[in-house]
GUDO-28994 format. One record per atom (N, C-alpha, C): x, y negated, z. Coordinates in steps of 0.2 Angstrom, whole numbers, padded with zeros to 4 digits, always signed. Each point is the difference from the previous one (the first is absolute). Last residue first. Example, Ala and Ser with C-alpha at 12.3 -4.5 7.8 and 13.67 -1.06 7.14 Angstrom:
BEGIN
+0064+0011+0035 +0004-0006+0001 -0004-0005+0003 +0002+0028+0000 -0004-0006+0000 +0004-0006+0000 
This chain:
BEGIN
+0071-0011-0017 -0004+0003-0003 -0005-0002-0007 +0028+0005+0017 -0007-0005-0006 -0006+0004+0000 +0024+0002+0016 -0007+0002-0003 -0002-0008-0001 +0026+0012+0009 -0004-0004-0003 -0009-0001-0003 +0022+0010+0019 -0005+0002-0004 -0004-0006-0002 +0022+0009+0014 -0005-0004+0000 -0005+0003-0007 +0025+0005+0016 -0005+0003-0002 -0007-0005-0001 +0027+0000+0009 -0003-0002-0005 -0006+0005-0003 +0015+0007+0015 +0003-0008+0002 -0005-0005-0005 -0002+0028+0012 -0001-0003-0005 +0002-0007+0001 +0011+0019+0014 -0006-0005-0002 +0001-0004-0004 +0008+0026+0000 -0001-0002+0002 -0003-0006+0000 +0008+0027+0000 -0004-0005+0001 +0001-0008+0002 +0009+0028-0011 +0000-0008+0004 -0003-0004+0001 +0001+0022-0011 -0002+0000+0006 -0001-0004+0003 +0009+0003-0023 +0004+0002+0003 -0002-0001+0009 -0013-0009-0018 +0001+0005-0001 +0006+0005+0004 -0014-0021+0010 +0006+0002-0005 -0002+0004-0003 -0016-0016+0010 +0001+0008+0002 +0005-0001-0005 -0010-0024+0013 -0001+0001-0009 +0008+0010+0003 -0021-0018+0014 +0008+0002+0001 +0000+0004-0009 -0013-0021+0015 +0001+0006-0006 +0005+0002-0002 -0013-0019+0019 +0007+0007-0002 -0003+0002-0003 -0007-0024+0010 -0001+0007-0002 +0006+0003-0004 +0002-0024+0007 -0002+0003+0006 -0004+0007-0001 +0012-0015-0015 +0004+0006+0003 -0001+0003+0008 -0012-0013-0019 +0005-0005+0004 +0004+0004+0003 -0018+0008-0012 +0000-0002+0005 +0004-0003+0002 +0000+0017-0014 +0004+0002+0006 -0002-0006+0006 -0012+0001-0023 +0000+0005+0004 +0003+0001+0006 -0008-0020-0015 +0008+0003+0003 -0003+0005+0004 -0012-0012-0020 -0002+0004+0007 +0008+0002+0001 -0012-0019-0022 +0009+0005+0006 -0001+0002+0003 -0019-0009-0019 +0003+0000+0007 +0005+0005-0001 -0016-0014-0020 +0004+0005+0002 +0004-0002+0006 -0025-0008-0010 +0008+0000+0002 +0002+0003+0002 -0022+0002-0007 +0007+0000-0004 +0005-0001+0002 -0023-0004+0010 +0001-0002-0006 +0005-0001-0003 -0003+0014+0019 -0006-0001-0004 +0000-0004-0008 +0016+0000+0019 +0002+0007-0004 -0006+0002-0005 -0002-0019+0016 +0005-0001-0006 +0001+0006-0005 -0017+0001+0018 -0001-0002-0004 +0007-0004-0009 +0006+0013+0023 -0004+0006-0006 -0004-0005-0007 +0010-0011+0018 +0007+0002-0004 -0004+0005-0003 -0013-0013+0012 +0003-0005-0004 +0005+0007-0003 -0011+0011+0018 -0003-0003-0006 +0000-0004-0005 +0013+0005+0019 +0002+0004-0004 -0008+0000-0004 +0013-0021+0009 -0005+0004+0002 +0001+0007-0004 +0020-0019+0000 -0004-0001-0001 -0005+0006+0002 +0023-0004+0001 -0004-0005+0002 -0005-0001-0001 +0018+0012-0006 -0004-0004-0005 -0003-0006+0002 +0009+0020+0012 +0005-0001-0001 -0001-0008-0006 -0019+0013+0010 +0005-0003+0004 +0005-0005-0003 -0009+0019-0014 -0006-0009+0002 +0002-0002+0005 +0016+0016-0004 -0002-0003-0005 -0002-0006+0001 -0004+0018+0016 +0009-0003+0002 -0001-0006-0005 -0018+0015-0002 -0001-0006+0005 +0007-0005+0000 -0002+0018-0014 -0002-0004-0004 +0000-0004+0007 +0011+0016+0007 +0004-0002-0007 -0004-0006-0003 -0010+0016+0017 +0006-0006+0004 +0001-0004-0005 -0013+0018-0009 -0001-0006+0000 +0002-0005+0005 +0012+0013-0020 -0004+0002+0007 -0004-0007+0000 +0004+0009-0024 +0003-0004+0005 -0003-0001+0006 -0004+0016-0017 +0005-0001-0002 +0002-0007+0004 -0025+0001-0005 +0003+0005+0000 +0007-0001-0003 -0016-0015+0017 +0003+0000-0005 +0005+0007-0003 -0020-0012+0018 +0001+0007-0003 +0005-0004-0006 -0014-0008+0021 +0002-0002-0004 +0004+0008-0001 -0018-0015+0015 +0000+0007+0001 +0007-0001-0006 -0004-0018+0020 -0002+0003-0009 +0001+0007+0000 -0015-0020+0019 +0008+0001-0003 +0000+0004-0007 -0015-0014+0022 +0002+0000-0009 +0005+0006+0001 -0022-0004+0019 +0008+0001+0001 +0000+0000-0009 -0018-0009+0016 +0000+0002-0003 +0010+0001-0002 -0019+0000+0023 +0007-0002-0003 +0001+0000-0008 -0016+0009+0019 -0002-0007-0003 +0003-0004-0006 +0005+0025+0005 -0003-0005+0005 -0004-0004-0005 +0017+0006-0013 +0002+0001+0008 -0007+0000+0004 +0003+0003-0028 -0005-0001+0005 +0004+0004+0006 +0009-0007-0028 -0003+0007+0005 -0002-0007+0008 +0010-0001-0028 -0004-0003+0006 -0002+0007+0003 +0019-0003-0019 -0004+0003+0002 -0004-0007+0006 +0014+0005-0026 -0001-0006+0007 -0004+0001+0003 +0015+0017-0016 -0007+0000+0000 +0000-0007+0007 +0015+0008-0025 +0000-0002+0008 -0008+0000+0002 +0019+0014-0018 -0008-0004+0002 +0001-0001+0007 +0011+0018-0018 +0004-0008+0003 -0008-0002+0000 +0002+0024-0010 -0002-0002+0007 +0007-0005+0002 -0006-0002-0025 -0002+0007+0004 +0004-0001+0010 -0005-0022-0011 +0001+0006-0003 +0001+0004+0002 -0006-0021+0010 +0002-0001-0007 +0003+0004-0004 -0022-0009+0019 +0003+0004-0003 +0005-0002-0007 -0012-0012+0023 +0006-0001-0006 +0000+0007-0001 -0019-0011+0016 +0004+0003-0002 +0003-0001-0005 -0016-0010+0020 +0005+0000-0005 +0003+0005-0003 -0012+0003+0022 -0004-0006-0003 +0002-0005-0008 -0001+0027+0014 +0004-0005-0002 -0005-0005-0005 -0005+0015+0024 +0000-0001-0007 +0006-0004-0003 -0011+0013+0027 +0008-0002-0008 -0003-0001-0005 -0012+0006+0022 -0003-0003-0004 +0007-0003-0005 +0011+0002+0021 -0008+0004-0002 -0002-0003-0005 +0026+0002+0015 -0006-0004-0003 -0007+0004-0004 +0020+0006+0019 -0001+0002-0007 -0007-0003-0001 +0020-0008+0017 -0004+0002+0000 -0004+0000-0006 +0022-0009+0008 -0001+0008-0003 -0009+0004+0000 +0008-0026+0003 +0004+0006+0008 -0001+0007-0003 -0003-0015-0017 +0005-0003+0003 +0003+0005+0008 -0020+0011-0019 +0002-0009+0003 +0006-0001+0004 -0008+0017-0022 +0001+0001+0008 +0003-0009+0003 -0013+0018-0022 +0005-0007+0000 +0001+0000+0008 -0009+0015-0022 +0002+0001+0005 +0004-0003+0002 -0015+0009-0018 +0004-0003+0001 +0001+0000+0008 -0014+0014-0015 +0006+0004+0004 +0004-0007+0001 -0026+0011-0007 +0002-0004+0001 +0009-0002+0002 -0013+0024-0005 +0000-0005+0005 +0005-0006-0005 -0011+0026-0009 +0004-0005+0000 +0000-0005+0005 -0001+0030-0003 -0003-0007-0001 +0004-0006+0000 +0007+0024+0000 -0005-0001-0007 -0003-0006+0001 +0008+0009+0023 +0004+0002-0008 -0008+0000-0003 -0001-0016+0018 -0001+0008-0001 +0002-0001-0006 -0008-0019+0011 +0008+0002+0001 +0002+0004+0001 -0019-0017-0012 +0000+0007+0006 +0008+0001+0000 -0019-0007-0021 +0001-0004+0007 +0002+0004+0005 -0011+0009-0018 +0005-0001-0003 +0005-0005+0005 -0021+0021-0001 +0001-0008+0003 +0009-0002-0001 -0019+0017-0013 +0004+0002+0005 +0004-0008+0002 -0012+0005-0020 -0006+0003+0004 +0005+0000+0007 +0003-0010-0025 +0002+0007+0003 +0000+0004+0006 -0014-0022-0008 +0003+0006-0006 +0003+0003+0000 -0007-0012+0019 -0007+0001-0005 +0003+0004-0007 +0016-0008+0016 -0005+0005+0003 -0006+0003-0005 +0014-0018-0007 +0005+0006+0001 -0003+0008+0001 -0010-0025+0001 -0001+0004-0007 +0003+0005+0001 +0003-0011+0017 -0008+0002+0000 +0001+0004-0006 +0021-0010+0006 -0002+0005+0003 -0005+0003+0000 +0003-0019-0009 +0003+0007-0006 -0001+0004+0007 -0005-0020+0004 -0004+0002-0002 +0002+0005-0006 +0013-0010+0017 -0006+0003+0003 -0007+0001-0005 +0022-0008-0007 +0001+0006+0004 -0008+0004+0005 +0002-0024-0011 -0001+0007-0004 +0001+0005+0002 +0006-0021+0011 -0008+0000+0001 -0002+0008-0005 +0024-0008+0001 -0004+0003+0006 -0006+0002+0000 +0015+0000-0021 -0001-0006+0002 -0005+0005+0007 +0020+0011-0011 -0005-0001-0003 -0003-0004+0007 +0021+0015-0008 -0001-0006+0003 -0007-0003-0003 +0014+0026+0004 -0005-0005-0004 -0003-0006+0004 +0018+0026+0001 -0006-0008+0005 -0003-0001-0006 +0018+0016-0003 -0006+0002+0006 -0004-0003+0002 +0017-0005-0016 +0000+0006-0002 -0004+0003+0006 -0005-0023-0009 +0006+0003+0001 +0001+0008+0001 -0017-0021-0013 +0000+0005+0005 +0007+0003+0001 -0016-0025-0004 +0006+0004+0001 +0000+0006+0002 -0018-0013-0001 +0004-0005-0006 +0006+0004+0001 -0028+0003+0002 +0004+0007+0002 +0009-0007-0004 -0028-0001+0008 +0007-0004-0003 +0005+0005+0001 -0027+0006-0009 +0003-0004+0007 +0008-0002+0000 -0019+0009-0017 +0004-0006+0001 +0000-0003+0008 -0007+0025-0009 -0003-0006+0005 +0003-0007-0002 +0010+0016-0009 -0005+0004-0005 -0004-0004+0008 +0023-0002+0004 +0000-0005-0006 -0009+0001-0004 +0006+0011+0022 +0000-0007+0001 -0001-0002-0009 +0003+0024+0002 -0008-0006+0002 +0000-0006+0003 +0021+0008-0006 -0006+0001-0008 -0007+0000+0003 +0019+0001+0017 +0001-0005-0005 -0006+0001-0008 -0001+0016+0018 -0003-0008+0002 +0004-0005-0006 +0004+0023-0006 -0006-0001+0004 -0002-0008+0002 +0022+0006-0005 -0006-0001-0007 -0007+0000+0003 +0019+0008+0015 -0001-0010-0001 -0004-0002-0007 +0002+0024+0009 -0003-0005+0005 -0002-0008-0002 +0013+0015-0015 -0007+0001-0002 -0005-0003+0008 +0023-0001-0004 -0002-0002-0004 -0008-0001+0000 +0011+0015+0014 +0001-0004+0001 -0002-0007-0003 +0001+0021-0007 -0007+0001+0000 -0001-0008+0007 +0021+0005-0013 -0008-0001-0006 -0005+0000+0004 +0021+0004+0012 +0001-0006-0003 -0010-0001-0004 +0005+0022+0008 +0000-0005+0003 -0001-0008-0001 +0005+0018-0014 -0009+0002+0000 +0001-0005+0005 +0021+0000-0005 -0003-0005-0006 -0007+0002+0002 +0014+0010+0013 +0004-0004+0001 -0007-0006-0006 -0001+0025+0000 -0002-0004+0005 -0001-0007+0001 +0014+0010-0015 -0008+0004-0003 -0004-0003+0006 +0024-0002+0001 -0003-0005-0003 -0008+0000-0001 +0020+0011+0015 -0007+0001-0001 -0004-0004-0004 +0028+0006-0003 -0004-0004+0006 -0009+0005-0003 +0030+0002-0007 -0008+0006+0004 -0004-0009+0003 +0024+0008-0015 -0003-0004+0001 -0007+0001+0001 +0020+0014-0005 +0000+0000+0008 -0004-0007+0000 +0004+0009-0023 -0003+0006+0006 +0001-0002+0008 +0013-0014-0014 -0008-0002-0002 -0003+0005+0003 +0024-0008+0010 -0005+0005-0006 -0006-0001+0000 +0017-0017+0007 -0004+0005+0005 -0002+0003-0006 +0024-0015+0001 -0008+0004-0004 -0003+0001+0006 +0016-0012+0013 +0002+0007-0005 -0009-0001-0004 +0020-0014+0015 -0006-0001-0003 +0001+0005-0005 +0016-0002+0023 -0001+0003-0005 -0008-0002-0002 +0020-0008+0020 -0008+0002-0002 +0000+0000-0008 +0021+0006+0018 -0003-0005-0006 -0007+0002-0001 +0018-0002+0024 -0005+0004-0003 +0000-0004-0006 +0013-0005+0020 +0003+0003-0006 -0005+0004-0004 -0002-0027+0008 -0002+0006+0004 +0005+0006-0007 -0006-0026+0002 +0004+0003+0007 +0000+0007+0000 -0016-0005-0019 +0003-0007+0004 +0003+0006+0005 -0002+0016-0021 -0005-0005+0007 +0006-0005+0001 +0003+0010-0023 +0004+0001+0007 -0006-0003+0004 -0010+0008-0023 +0007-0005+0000 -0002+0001+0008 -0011+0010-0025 +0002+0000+0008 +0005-0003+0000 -0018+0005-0021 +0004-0003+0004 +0001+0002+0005 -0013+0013-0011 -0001-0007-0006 +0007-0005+0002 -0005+0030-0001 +0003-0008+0002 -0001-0006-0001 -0004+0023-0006 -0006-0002+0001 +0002-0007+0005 +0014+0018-0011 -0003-0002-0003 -0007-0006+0002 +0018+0009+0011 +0002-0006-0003 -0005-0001-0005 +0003+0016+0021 -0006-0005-0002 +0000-0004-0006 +0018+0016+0008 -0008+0003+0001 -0005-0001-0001 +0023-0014+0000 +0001+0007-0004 -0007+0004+0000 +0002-0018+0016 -0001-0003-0008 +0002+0007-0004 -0001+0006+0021 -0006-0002-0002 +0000-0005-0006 +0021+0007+0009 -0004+0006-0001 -0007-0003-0002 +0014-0018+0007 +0003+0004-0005 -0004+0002-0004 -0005-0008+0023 -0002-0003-0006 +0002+0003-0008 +0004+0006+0024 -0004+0004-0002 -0002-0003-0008 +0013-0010+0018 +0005+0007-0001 -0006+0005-0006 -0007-0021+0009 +0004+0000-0007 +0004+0006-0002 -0025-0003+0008 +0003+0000+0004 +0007+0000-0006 -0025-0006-0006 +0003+0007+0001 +0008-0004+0002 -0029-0003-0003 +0007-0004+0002 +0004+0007+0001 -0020-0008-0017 +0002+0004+0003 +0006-0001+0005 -0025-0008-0015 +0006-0002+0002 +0005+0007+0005 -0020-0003-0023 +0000-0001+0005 +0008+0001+0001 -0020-0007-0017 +0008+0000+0003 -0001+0003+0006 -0020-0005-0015 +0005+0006-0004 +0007+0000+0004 -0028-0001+0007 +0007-0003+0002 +0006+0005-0003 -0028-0008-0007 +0007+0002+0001 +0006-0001+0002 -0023-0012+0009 +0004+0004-0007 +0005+0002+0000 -0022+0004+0018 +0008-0002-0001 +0002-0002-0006 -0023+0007+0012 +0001-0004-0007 +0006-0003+0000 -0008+0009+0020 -0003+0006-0005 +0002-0004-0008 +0005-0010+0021 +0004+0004-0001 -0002+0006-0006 -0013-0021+0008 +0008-0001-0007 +0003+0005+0000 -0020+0004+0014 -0002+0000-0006 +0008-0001-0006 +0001+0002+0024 -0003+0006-0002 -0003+0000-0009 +0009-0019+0014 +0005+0005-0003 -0003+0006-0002 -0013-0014+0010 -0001-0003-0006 +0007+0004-0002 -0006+0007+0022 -0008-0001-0006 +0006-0003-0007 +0012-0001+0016 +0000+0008-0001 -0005+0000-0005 +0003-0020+0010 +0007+0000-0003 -0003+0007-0003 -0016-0008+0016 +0000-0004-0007 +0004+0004-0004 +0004+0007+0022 -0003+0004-0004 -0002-0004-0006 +0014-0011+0011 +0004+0007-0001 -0005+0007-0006 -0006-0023+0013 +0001-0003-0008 +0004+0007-0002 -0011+0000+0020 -0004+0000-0004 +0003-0001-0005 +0013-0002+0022 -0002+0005-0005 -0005+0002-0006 +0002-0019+0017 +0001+0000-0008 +0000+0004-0004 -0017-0003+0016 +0003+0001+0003 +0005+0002-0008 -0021-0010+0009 +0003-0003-0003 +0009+0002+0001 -0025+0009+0002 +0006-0001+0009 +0005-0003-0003 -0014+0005-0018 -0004-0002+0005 +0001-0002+0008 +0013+0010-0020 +0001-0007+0000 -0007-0003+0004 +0006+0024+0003 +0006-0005+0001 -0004-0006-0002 -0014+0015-0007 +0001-0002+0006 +0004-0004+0004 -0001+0004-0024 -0005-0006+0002 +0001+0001+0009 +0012+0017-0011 +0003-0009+0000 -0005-0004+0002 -0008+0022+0000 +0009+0000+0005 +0002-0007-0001 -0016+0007-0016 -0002-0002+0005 +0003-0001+0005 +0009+0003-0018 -0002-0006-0004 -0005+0001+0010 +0012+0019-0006 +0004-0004+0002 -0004-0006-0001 -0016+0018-0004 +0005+0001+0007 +0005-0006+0001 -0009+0000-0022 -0005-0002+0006 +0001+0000+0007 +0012+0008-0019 +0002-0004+0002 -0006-0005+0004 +0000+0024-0003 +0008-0004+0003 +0000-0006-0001 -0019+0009-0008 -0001+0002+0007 +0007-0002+0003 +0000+0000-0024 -0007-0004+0005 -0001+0002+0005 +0015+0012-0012 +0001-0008+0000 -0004-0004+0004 -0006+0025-0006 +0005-0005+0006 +0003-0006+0001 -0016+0015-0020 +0001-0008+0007 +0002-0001+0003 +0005+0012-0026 +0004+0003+0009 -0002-0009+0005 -0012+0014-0025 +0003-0009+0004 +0001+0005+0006 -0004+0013-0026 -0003-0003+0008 +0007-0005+0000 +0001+0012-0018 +0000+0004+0003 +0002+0000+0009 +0001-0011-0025 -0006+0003+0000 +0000+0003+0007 +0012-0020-0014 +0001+0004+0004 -0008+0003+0004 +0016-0013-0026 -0007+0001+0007 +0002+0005+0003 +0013-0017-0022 +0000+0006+0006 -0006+0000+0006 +0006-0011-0026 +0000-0002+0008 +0002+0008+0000 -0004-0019-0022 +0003+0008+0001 -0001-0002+0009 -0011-0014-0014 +0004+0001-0004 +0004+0006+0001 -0026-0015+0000 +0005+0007+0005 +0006+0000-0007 -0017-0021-0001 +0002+0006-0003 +0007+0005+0006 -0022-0019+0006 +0006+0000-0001 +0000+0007-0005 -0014-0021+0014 +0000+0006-0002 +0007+0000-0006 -0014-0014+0023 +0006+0001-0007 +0000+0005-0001 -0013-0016+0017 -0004+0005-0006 +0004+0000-0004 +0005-0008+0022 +0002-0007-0006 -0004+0004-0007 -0002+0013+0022 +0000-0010+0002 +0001-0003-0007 -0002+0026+0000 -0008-0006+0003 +0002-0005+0001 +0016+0011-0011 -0004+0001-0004 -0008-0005+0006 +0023+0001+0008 -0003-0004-0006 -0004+0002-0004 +0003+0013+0019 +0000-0009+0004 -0001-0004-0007 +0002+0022-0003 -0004+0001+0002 +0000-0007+0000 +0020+0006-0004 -0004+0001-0008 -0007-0001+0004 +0016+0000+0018 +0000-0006-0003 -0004+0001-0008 -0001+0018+0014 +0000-0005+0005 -0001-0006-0006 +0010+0017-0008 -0007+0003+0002 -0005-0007+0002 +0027-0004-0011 -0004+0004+0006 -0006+0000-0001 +0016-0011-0019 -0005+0000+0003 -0001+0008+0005 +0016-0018-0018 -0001+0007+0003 -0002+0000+0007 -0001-0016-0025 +0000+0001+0007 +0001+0007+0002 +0004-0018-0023 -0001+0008+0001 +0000+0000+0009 -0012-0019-0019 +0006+0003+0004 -0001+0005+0002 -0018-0008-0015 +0009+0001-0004 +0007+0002+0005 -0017-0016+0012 -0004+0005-0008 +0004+0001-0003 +0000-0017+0019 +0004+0008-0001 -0004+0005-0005 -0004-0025+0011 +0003+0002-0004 +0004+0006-0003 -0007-0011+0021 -0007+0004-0002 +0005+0002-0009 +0014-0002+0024 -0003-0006-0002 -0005+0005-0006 +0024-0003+0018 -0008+0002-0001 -0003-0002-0004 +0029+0005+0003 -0004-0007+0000 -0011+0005-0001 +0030+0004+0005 -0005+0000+0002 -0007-0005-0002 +0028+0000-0009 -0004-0003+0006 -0009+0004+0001 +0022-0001-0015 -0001+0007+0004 -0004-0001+0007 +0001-0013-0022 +0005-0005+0004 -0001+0007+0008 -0011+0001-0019 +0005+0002-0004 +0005-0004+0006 -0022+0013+0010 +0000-0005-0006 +0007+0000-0002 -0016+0020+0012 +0006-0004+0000 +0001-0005-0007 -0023+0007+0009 +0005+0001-0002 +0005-0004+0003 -0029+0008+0008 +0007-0005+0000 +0005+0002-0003 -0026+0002+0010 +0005+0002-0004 +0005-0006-0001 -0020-0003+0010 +0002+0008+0005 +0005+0001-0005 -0008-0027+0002 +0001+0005-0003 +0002+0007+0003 -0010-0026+0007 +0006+0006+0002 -0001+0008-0003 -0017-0017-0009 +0005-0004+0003 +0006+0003+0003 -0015+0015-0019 +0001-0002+0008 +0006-0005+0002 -0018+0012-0023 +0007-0001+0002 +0000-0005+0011 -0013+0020-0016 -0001-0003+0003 +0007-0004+0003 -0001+0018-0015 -0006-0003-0003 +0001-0006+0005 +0018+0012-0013 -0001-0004+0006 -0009-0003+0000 +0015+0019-0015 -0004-0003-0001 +0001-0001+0009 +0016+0014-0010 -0007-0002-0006 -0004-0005+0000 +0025+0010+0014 -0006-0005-0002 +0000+0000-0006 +0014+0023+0009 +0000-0007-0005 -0007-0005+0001 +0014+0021+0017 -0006-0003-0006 +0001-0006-0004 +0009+0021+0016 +0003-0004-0002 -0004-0001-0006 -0002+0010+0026 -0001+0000-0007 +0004-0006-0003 -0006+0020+0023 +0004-0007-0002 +0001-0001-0007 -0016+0014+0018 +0002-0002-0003 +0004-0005-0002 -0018+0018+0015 +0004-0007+0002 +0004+0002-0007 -0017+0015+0006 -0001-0005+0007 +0006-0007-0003 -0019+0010-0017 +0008+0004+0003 +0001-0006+0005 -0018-0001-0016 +0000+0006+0004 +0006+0002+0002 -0004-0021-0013 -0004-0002+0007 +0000+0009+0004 +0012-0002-0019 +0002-0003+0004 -0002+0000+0004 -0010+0006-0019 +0006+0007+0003 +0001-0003+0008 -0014-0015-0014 -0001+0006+0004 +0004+0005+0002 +0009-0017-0011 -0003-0001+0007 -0004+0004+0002 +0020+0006-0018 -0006-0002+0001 -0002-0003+0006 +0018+0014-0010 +0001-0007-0001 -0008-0004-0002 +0005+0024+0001 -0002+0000+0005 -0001-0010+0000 +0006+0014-0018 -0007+0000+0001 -0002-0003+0006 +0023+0000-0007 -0002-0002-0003 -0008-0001+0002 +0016+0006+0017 -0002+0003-0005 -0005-0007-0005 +0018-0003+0025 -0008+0000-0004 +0002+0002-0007 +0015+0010+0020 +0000-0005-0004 -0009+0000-0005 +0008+0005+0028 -0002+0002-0005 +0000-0006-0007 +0010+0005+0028 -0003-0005-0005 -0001+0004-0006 +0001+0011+0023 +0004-0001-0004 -0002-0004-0006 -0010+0003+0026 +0003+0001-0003 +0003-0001-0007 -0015-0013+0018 +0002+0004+0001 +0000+0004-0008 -0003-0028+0008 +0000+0005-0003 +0004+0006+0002 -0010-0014+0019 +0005+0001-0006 +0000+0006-0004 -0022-0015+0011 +0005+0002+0004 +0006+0002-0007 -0019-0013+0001 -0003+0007+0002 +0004+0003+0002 +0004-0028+0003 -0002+0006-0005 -0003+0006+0003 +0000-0020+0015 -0005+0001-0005 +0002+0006-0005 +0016-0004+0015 -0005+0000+0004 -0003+0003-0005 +0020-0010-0006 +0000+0006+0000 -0008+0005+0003 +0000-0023-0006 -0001+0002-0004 +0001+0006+0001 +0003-0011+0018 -0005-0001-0003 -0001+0002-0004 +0022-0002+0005 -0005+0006+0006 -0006+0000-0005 +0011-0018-0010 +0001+0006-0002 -0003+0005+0005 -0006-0021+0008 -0002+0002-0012 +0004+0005+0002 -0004-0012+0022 +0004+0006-0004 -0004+0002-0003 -0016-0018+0002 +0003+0003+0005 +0003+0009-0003 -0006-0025-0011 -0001+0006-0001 +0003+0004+0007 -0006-0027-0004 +0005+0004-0001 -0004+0008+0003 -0002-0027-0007 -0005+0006+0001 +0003+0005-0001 +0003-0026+0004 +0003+0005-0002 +0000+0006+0004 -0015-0025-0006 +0000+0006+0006 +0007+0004-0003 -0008-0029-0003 +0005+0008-0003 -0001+0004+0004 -0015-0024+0000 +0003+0008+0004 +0000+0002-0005 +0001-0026-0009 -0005+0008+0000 +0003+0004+0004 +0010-0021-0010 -0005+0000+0006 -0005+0007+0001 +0008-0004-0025 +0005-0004+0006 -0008-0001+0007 -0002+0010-0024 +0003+0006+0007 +0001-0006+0007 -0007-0009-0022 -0007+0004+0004 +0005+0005+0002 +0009-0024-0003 -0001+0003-0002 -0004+0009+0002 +0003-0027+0006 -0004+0003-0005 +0001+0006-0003 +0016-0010+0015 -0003+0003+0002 -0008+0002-0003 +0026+0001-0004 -0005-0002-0003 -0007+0002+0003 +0023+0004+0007 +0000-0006+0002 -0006-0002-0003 +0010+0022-0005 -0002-0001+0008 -0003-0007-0001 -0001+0011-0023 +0002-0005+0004 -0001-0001+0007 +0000+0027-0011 -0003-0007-0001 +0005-0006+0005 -0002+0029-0007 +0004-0006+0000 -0006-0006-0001 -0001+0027+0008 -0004-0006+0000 +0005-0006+0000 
């Protein structure tokens, strides 16, 4: 949602921002599937390269070509890589070629009515394993309790929930490292040399570390999961995000689990939500969503009623939100703020260092001007920079320039 902060004739300026946040999207998703495909993938047959075929087998991966967009959408369910390797959404895909999960050929055929030509896949005929969904329900409630005795171990289980998903979808790891002592360095270049990329002497020490090939038969993750997860992920935030657009209610931003949409419509998508999927979308149960700013007064007391009274979106997750929240009587300001690839000590250090609000320096980054982030701060933050040879050390120079 880009606009003139300063313009106050303009129809966002002065409006509640709510941001509408999904509760653990990934748990979430592990929760809602039927559970993991069980046994050995199958290749699709000429006759099979059908949806009827399809809609009788527990699960699938395909590779289709767009025929047709019946229904185009202000945030698109599809998306290519463009010539600048950058990620982009959008309805113009007739002719492109996608490869598509069960989950996600379902989600575009009811939200955007696409249809397509099958080009070659794999199905799996031979059931779902739910245990998924009862482990991660188990760990997802063990955390709500923690974070009801506020007790921090909760970020431990967070950590396990959402590694449960990155670790099913690894990329290949083609290097790996070896350390071999010098009496022994010899012999292992004579045993390994085929699969040596490099080695050189550790810092202070009589050992060398070795980078070696990894062989392609030693490359293992769970992908067939890793992506039923991620799609059916997608398929929480298709849901409200497409009956907000098929309601015109405000939907101006969405990130990979929120959605920044105006306060007063929060309460009436969660009507329509009910009335069209029959189950209450408001809640702090896997598979719902809450409100999720969060501002706190000067003695540490957590404010009510959070909105943001301003925002600045200026690309994928950089945006500022200028919150009001409710002490009492009291009314409390502050920001919420997101810059992806620079902290946010870093952006305050900055508008500090400027003199200026950290809503003045997102609206400059608004209208182009290009900023310096010193990273290290003035040398009041570390980043330390890993040898190859073991050593470590601190960075004297590390900043970062952005335009938008």
């Amino acid at each position: 949602w880009n606009f003139d902060a300063t313009d106050k004739n303009s129809d966002c300026y002065g409006k509640k921002m709510a941001d509408y946040d999904g509760v653990s999207l990934y748990p979430s998703s592990m929760y809602r599937m039927e559970g993991c495909l069980m046994g050995k993938p199958k290749i699709l047959n000429d006759k099979q390269k059908t949806m009827n075929f399809l809609k009788s087998v527990d699960g699938y991966f395909i590779k289709v070509k767009i025929t047709k967009v019946g229904i185009n959408r202000h945030f698109s369910l599809m998306s290519e890589v463009n010539e600048n390797l950058v990620r982009v959404f959008h309805n113009d895909m007739v002719g492109k070629t996608l490869y598509l999960d069960r989950t996600s050929v379902e989600d575009l055929i009811k939200f955007q009515d696409v249809e397509f030509d099958i080009d070659c896949g794999y199905y799996y005929d031979e059931g779902r394993n739910p245990t998924i969904r009862a482990v991660i329900k188990k760990i997802f409630d063990l955390r709500l309790a923690l974070k009801k005795k506020k007790n921090d171990a909760q970020m431990i289980y967070k950590l396990i929930m959402n590694s449960s998903y990155g670790k099913t979808i690894l990329k290949p790891i083609n290097t790996e490292e070896v350390i071999v002592s010098t009496k022994d360095k010899d012999e292992y270049i004579r045993n390994n040399y085929n699969y040596i990329i490099e080695f050189e002497k550790m810092f202070e020490s009589e050992k060398w570390r070795f980078k070696l090939h990894k062989t392609i038969n030693e490359h293992f993750n769970n992908c067939v999961v890793g992506v039923e997860v991620l799609s059916m992920s997608k398929r929480i935030m298709n849901e409200v995000m497409c009956l907000c657009e098929d309601n015109n209610l405000t939907a101006y931003y969405q990130d990979t689990d929120s959605i920044h949409m105006e306060w007063d419509d929060v309460k009436v998508l969660k009507e329509k939500f009910k009335e069209h999927y029959g189950r209450e979308l408001d809640g702090k149960q896997l598979g719902q969503f809450h409100i999720d700013f969060d501002l706190y007064d000067d003695d540490g007391t957590e404010c009510k009623n959070v909105y943001a009274e301003k925002s600045i979106f200026l690309g994928k997750k950089c945006y500022i939100d200028c919150l009001v929240g409710d002490n009492g009587n009291k009314k409390v300001k502050g920001f919420h703020i997101r810059m992806k690839g620079v902290p946010n000590s870093t952006i305050k250090y900055t508008a500090k260092k400027m003199g200026i609000g950290l809503d003045k320096l997102y609206e400059m980054l608004y209208r182009g001007k290009e900023l310096c982030f010193d990273l290290l701060e003035g040398g009041r933050r570390c980043n330390f920079k890993f040898h190859n040879n073991g050593s470590v050390s601190s960075m004297m120079d590390f900043s970062r320039k952005i335009k938008f």
